[in-house]
C-alpha distance (Angstrom), angle and dihedral (degrees) to the residues before:
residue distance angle dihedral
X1 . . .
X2 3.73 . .
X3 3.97 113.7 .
X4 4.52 111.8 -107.9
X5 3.49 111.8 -91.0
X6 3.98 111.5 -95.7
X7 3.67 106.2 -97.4
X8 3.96 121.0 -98.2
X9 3.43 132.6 -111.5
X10 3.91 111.3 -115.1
X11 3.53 98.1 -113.4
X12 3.92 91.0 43.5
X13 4.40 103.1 117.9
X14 4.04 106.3 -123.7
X15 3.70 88.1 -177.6
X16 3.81 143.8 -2.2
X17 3.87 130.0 -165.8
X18 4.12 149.7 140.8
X19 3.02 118.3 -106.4
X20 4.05 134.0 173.4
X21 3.89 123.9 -139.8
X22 3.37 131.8 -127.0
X23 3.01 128.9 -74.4
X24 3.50 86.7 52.1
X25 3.81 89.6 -129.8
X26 4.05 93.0 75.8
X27 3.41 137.7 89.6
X28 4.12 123.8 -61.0
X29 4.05 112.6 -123.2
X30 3.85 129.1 -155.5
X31 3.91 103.0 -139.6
X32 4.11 124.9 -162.9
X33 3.46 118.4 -169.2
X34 3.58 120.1 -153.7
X35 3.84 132.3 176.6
X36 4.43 86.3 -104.3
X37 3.72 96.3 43.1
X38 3.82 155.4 -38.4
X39 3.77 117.9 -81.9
X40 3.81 119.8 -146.3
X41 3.50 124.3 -168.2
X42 3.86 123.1 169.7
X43 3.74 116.7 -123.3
X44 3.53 108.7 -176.6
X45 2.99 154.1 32.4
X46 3.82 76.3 46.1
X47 3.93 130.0 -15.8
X48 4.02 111.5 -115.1
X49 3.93 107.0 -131.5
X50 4.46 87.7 -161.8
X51 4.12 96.8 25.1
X52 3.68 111.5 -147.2
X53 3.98 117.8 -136.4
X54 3.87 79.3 -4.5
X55 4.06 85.4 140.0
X56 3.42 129.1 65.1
X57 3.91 116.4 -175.3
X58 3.79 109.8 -141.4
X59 3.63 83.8 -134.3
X60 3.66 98.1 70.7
X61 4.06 91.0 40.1
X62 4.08 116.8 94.7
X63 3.51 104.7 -173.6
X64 3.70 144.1 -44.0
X65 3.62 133.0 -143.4
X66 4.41 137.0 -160.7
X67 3.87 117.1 -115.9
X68 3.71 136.3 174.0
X69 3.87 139.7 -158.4
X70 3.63 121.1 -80.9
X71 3.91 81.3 -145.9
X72 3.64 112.4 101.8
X73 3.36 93.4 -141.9
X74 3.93 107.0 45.3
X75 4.43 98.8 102.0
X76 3.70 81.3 -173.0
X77 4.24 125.7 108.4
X78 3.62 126.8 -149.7
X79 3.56 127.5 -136.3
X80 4.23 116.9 -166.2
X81 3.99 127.5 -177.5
X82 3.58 119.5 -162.1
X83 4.04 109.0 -132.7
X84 4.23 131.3 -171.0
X85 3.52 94.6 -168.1
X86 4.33 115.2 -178.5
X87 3.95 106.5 -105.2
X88 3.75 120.3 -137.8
X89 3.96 87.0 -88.5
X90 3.82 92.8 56.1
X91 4.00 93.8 -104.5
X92 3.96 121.1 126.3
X93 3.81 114.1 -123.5
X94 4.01 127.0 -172.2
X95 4.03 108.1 -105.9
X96 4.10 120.3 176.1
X97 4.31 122.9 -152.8
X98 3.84 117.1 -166.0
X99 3.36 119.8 -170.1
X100 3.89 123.9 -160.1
X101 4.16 101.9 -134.7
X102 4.28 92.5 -162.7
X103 3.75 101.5 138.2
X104 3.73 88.0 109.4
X105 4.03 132.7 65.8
X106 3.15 98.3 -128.6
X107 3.83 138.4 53.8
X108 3.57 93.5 -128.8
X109 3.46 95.4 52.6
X110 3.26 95.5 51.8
X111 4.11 101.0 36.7
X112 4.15 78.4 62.6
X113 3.83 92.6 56.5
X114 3.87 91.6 45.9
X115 4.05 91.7 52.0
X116 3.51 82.6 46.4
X117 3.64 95.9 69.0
X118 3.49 89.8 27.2
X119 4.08 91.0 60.1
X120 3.88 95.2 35.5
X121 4.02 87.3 54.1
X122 3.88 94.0 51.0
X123 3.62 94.4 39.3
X124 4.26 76.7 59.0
X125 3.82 99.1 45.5
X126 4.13 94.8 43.8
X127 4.10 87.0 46.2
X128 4.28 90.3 -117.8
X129 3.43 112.7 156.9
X130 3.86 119.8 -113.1
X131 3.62 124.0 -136.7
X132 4.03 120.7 -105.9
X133 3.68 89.6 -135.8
X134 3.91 99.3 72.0
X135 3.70 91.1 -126.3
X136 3.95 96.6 132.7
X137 3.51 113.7 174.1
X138 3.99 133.4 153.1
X139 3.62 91.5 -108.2
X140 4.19 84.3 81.8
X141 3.91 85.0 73.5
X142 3.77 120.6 93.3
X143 3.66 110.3 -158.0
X144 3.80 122.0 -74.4
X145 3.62 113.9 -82.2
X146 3.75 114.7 -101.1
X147 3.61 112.4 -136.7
X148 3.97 136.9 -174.7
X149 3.91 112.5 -135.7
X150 3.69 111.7 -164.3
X151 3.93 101.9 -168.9
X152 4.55 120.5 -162.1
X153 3.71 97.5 -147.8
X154 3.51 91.2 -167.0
X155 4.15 92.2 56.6
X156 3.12 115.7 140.6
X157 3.41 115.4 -31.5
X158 3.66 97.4 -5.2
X159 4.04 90.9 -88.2
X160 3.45 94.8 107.5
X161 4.11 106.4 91.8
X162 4.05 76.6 39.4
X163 3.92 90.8 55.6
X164 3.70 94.1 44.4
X165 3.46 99.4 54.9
X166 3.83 98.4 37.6
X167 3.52 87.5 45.1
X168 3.59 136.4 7.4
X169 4.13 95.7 37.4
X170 3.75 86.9 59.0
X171 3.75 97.1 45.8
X172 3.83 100.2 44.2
X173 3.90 82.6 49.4
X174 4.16 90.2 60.4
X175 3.59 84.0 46.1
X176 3.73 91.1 66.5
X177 3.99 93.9 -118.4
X178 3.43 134.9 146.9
X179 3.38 124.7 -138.4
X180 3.88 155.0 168.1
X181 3.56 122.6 -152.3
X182 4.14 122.3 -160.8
X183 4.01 120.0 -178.6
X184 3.59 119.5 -133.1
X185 3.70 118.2 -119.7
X186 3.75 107.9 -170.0
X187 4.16 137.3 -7.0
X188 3.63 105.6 -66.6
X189 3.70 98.8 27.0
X190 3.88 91.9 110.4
X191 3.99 94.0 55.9
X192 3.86 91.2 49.9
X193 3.52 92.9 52.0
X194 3.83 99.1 51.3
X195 3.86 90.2 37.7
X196 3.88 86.3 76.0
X197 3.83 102.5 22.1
X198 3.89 120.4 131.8
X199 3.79 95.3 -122.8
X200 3.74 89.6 -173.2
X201 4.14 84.2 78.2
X202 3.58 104.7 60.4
X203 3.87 136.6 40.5
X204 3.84 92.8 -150.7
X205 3.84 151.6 26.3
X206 3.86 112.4 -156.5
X207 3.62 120.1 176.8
X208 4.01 121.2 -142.8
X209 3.94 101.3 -151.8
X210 3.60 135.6 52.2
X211 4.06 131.4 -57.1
X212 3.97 92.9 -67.2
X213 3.70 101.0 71.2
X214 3.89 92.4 45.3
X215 4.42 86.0 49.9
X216 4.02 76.6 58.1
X217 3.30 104.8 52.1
X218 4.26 99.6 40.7
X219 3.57 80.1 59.0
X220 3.34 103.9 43.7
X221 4.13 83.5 53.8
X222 3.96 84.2 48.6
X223 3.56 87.5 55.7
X224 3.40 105.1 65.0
X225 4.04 132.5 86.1
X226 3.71 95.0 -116.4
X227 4.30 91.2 50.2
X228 3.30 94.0 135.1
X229 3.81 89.4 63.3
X230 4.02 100.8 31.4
X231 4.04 94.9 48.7
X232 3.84 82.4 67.8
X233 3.77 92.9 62.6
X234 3.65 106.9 109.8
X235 3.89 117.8 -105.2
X236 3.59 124.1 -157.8
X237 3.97 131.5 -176.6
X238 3.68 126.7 -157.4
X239 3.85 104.8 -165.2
X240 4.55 111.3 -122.2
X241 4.03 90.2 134.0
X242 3.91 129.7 80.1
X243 3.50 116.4 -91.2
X244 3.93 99.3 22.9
X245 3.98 83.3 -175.9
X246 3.96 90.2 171.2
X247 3.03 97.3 34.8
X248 3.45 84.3 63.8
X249 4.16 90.4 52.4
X250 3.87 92.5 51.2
X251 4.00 86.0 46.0
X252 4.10 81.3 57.8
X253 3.87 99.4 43.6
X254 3.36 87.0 53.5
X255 3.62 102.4 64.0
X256 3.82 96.2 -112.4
X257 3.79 131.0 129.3
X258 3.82 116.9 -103.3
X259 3.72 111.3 -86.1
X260 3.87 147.5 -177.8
X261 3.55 136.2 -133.3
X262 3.76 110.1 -38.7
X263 3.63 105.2 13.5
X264 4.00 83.9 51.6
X265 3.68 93.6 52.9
X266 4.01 84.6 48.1
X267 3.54 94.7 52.1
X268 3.72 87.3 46.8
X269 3.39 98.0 54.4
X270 3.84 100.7 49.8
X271 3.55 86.2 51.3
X272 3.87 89.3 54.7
X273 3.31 91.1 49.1
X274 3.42 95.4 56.7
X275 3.38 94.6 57.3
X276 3.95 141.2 -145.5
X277 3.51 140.7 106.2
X278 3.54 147.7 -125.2
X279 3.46 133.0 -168.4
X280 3.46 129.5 -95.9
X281 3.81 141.5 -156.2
X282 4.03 123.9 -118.0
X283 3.89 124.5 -165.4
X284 3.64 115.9 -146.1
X285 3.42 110.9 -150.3
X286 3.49 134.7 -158.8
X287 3.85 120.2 -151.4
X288 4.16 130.9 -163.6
X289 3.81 94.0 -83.7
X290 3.24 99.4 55.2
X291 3.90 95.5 -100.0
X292 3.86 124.4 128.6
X293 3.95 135.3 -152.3
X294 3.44 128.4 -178.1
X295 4.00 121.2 -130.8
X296 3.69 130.8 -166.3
X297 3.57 89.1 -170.4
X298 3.94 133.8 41.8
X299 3.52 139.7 -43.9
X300 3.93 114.1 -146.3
X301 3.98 136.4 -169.3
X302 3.88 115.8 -175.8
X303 3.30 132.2 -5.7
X304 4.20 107.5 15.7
X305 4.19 85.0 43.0
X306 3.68 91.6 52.1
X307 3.71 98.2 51.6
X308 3.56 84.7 39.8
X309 3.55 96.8 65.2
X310 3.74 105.4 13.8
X311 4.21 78.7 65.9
X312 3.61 96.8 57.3
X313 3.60 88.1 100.7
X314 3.78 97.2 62.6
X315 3.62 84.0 52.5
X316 4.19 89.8 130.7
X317 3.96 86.6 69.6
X318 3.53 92.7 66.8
X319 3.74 116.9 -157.9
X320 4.39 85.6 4.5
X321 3.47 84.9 66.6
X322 4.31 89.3 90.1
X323 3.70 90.4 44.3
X324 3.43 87.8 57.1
X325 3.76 89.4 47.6
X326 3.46 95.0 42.4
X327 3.66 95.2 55.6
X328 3.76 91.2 50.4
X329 3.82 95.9 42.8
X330 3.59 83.0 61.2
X331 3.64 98.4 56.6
X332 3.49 86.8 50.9
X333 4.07 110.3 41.9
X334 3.46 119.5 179.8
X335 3.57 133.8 -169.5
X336 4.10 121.7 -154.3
X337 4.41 122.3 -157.0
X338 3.88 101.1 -132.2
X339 3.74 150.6 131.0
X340 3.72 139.7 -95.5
X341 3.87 121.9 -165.1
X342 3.54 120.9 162.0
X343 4.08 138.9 155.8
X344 3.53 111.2 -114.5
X345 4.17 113.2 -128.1
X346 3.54 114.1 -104.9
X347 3.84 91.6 -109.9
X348 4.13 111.7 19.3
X349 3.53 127.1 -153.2
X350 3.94 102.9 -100.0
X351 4.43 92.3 -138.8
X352 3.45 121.6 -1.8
X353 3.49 90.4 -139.9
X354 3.96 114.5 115.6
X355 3.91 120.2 -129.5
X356 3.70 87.8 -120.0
X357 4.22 127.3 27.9
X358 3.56 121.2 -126.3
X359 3.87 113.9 -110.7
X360 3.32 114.1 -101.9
X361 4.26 105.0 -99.0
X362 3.54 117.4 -117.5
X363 3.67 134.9 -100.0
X364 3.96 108.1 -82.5
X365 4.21 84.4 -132.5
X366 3.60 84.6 62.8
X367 3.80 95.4 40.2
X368 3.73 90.0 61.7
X369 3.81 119.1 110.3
X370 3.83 131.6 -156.9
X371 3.54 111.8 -72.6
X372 3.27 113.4 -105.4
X373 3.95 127.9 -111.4
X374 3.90 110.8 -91.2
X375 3.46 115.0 -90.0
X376 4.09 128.4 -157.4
X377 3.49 104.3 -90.5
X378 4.16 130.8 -170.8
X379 3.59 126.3 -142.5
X380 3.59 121.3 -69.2
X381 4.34 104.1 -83.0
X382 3.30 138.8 170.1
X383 3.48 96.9 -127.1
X384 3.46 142.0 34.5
X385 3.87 129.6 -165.7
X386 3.70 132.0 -126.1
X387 4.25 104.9 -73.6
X388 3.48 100.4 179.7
X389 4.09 93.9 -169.6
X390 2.51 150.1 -133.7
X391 3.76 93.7 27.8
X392 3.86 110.0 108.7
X393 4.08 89.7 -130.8
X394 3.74 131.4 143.0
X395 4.34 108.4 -82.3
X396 4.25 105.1 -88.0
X397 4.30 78.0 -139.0
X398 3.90 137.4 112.3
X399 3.23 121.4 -130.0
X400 3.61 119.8 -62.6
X401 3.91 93.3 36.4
X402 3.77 126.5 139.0
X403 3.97 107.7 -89.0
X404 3.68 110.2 -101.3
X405 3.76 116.7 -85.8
X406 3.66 109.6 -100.0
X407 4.39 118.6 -99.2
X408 3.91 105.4 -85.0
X409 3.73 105.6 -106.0
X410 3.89 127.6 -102.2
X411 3.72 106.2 -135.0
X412 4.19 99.3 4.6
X413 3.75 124.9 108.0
X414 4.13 83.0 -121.5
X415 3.46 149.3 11.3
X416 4.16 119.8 -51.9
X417 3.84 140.5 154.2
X418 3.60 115.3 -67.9
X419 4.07 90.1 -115.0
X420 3.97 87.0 67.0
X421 4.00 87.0 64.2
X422 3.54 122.4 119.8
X423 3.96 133.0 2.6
X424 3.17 137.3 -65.7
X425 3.63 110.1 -66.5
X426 3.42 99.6 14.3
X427 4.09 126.1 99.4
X428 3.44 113.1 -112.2
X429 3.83 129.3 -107.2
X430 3.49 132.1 -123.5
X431 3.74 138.9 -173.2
X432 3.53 125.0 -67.6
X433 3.81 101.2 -147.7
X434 3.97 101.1 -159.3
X435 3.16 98.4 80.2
X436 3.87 101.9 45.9
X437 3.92 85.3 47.9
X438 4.06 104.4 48.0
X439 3.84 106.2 -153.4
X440 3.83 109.3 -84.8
X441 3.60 99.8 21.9
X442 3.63 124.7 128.7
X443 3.29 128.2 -95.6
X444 3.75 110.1 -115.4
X445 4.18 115.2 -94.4
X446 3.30 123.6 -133.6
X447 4.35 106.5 -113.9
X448 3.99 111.4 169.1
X449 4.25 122.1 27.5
X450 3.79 111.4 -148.2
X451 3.64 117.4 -139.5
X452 4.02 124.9 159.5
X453 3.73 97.0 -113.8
X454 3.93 119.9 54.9
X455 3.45 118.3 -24.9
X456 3.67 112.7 -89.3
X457 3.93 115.4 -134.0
X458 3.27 115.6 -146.1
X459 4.59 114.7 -135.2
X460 4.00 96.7 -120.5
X461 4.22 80.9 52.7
X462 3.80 92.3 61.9
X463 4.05 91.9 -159.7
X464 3.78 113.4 158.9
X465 3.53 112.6 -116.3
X466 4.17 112.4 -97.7
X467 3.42 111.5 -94.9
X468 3.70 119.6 -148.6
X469 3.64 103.3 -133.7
X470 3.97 106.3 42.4
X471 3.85 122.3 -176.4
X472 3.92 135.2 -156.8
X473 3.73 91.8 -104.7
X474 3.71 123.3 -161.0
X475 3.82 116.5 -109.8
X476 4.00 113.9 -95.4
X477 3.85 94.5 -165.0
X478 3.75 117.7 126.8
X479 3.26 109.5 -146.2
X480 3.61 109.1 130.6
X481 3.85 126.9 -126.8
X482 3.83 99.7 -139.6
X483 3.83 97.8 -178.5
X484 4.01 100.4 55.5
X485 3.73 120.7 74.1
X486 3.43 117.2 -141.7
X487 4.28 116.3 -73.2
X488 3.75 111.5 -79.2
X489 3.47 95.9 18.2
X490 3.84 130.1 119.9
X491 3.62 116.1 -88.0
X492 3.73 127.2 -130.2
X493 3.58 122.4 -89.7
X494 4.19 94.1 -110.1
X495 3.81 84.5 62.6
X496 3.91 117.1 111.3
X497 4.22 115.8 -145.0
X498 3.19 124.7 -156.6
X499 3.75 120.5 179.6
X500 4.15 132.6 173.0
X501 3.84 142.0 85.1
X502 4.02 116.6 -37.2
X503 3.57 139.9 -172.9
X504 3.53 96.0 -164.5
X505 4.24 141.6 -3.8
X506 3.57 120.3 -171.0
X507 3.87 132.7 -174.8
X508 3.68 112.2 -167.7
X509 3.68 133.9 177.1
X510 4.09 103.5 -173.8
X511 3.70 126.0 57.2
X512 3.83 82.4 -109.5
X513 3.46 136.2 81.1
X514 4.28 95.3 171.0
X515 4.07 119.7 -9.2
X516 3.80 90.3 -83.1
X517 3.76 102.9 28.5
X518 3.64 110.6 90.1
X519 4.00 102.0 -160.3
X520 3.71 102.6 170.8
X521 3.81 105.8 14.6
X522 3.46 105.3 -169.9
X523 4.28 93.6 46.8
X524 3.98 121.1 126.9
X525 3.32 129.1 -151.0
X526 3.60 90.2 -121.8
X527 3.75 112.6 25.5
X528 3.64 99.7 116.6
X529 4.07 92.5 -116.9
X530 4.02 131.9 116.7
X531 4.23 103.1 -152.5
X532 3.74 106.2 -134.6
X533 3.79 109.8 -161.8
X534 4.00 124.5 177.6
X535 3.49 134.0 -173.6
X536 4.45 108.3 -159.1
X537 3.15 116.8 -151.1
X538 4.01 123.3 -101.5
X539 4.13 81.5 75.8
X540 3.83 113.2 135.4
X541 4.01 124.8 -115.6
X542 3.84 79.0 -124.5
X543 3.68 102.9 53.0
X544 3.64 98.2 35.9
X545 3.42 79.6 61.6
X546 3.89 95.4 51.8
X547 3.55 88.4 49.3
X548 3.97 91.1 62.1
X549 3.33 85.9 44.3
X550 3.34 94.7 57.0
X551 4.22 94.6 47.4
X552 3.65 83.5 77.4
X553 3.61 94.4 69.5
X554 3.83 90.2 28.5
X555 3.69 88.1 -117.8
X556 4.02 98.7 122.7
X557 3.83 90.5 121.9
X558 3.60 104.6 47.0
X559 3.94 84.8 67.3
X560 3.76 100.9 80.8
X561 3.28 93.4 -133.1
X562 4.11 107.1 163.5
X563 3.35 98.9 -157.5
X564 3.84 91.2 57.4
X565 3.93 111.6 86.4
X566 3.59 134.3 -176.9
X567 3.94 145.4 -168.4
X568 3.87 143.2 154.6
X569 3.88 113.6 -127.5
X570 4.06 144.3 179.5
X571 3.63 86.2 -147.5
X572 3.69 145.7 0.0
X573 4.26 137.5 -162.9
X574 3.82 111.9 -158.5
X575 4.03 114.4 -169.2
X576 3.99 110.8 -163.5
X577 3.96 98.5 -146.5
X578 3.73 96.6 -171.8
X579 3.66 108.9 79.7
X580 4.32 91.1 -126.7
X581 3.34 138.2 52.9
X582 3.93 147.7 87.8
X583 3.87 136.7 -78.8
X584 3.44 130.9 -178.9
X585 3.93 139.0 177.7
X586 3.86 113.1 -149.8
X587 3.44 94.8 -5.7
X588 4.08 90.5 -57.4
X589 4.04 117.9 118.3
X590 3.52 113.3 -109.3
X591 4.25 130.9 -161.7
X592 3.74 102.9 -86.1
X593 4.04 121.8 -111.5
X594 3.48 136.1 68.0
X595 3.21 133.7 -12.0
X596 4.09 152.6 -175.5
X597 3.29 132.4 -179.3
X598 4.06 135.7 -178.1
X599 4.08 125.1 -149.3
X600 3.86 112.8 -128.2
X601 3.72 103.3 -163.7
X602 3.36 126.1 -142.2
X603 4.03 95.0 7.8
X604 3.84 98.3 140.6
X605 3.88 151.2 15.8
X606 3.71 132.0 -95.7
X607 3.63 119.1 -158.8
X608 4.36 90.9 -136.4
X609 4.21 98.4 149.4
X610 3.74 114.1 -98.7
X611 3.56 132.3 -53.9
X612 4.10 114.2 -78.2
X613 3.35 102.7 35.6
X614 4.06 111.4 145.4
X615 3.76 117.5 -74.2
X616 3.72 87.5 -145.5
X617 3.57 134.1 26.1
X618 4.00 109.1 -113.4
């Protein structure tokens, strides 16, 4: 077996053509592909000297697709990218570019040159390897990923079924993915569902709604009698809920400026589908009964838990919800007796400060992009089969399914019918289907019939019937937490105590703490380390409120606040003294007492895009 090709400089041309545009009677373009981004430059009907929109970072691209004429007699192919290019206000908007591939004869000659770009550029976006021999063909393409979307229609402020649709549906689709998308009916619905799932039919589980569905589903997969294999599925979240805290981390890894509400989800869902994954930490924690969780996220005593919760009921301002909550925790600061134990890493960060502060995100108002054009929508189900779009194929759905969404458009802002393609004059396109189905690849399965009562689970899916009166059950997974003695037992000697009055203490595993709070800035998803982070009391209304302030720039420690401490830990025991108050884990309310809890590094997989993506956005 020959040895991978050594990996190309970003500047390094993988291929160079002319094409023409469509409709046929525009200008011809000279395009360069590189492994960072397509180059455009106009050729006729007049060069450009300073092109404008002339590059187009592969990081803002989700997919492309070939096409061809619906004119017998047009030899030519088409080649089309789908772009989310930043507008002049900083929001992402949905652009199209079709390129007319006509420097051949005939239209097989030139359909092969369009899938070759077509091929080369997903091979880019999905991080596969291209050969060193030039020989680019769609045979290089496994077949599309098949995910499981488990949507919260109730995220947030309600938008999120909205946002999915209008948005994320349509984009995964020019990705070339195929998916399956169940609603959730009720709180634990998620964990049920995975706890019986056939893993061996999907490649992914993403969640459409905020950090709480995602804490259902990890420990749903923790749940079940083959964990050890199921916690390796790869998760994914796409952010439609309040605090979206990692979404706000994978916004980060990816190289992308902090964002709010839509442009996050955007950002999100480019990343997605670019695909890859990298692992990611859990923290199993133990609570006073004896039961245990696991969080991806936080655990919080004090003042973060208490806005937390005491905010649910502003729940219809979405992420304004903890503003609200902060203000009034504020007016009302409380202090809580407890104690901190905790087993210092093996080698600790020296300052958690980072070398450079985040830039402050922008407001969501601002964030916003133009709505996009309607787009024909079903009735509200629970359910909705696999539409792997934009291939003009018979619905994958029994009867009483949504319709199938309507082909994405070729030159529209958003998705229309495929008679709408094209200008006037010119014969409309339609797919080219080799390329979406590489030669050899299966043809996509049926997972999840749709009818309009209660979603019917098919056998081969193995999902436990819903039950109508679902708990918060503790997790049955035995994997053992080697570092933590048992509750109410002495600790070791390497253990560090701290006891006295606190506002706040906060064990955090992301960078993260809400999509633009930046709680532990230099955190990794998989670095082995739970953040602990306490606030002792003696702290001023007005500098605790600097210090939040300061998270949004990730900047919190370069204040010199003394009542703000830090450390990086395997493990931690926190003992609430004062006989009231609130924890949570990953946002969720949790029996109050003591607690302990043990990182397991590297336990499962984040869905985060693939590895060399920018570190900043150009």
């Amino acid at each position: 077996m020959a040895p991978p090709p050594p990996p190309l400089a970003a500047s390094t041309p993988l291929l160079h053509g002319e094409f023409g545009s469509y409709p046929a009677r525009g200008p011809r373009f000279a395009l360069t592909l590189t492994s960072q981004a397509l180059h455009i430059q106009r050729l006729r009907p007049k060069p450009e000297a300073r092109p404008r929109g002339g590059l187009v970072p592969l990081a803002e691209v989700s997919g492309c697709c070939t096409l061809r004429s619906r004119s017998p007699s047009d030899s030519a192919a088409y080649f089309c990218i789908y772009t989310y290019p930043r507008s002049r206000r900083g929001s992402r908007r949905r652009t199209t570019r079709t390129f007319r591939t006509d420097g051949a004869t005939t239209y097989e000659e030139n359909r092969a040159e369009a899938q070759r770009w077509a091929t080369a550029l997903t091979c880019l976006l999905r991080g596969l390897p291209l050969p060193g021999d030039g020989e680019i063909t769609p045979d290089l393409l496994p077949r599309p990923p098949r995910l499981l979307l488990l949507v919260n229609p109730f995220g947030g402020r309600g938008l999120a079924w909205q946002w999915c649709k209008n948005y994320v549906l349509p984009m995964i689709s020019e990705a070339g993915l195929s998916f399956n998308l169940i609603q959730t009916e009720r709180q634990n619905h998620a964990r049920e569902l995975v706890q019986g799932l056939s893993l061996s039919e999907w490649d992914g589980i993403v969640t459409v709604s905020g950090d709480g569905l995602l804490h259902e589903v990890l420990n749903g997969l923790l749940d079940r009698p083959d964990w050890e294999e199921a916690v390796k599925m790869p998760v994914g979240i796409l952010p439609c809920g309040s605090g979206n805290a990692l979404a706000g981390a994978v916004n980060q890894h990816g190289g992308f400026e902090p964002a709010l509400g839509l442009d996050l989800l955007l950002n999100c869902s480019l990343l997605l589908c670019r695909g890859g994954g990298h692992p990611l930490d859990l923290l199993s924690v133990t609570l006073a009964s004896g039961s245990r969780c696991f969080s991806f996220l936080s655990v919080a005593w004090g003042f973060v838990s208490d806005v937390d919760i005491q905010s649910e009921r502003f729940r219809a301002l979405g992420s304004a919800r903890f503003t609200l909550g902060t203000v009034l925790g504020l007016a009302t600061l409380h202090t809580y007796r407890g104690r901190l134990s905790y087993l210092p890493a093996t080698v600790e960060p020296t300052s958690p400060t980072p070398v450079h502060s985040l830039p402050r995100a922008k407001s969501e108002l601002t964030l916003t992009p133009d709505p996009a054009p309607p787009m024909a929508h079903s009735p509200l189900h629970r359910s909705v089969s696999d539409l792997p779009l934009p291939l003009p194929q018979p619905a994958l759905a029994s009867p009483g399914s949504p319709e199938p969404l309507p082909i994405l458009s070729l030159n529209g802002g958003g998705p229309e019918l495929a008679g709408d393609w094209g200008g006037a004059g010119d014969a409309p396109l339609s797919p080219d289907p080799l390329l979406s189905s590489p030669p050899g690849s299966p043809k996509t399965a049926l997972h999840s019939p749709v009818t309009e009562g209660a979603p019917v689970i098919p056998p081969s899916s193995g999902l436990p019937p819903p039950t109508a009166d679902a708990r918060v059950a503790a997790s049955t997974c035995g994997l053992p937490d080697h570092l933590l003695p048992p509750l109410g037992t002495p600790l070791p000697p390497d253990w560090v105590t701290l006891e006295g009055d606190f506002v706040l203490m906060l064990a955090i595993s992301p960078s993260h703490l809400g999509a633009d709070l930046v709680a532990a800035p230099h955190a990794r998803f998989d670095d082995g380390l739970v953040h602990l982070c306490w606030v002792r009391s003696g702290i001023s209304r007005a500098a605790l409120l600097r210090l939040f302030l300061a998270m949004e720039r990730g900047s919190q420690f370069s204040l010199g606040c003394p009542q703000l401490g830090y450390a990086a830990a395997r493990a931690f025991r926190l003992e609430p003294l004062t006989p009231r108050g609130v924890l949570t884990v990953d946002g969720e309310q949790v029996e109050y007492g003591p607690l302990q809890a043990q990182m397991h590094p590297g336990l499962g997989t984040l869905l985060t895009g693939p590895p060399g993506c920018p570190g900043r956005e150009p």
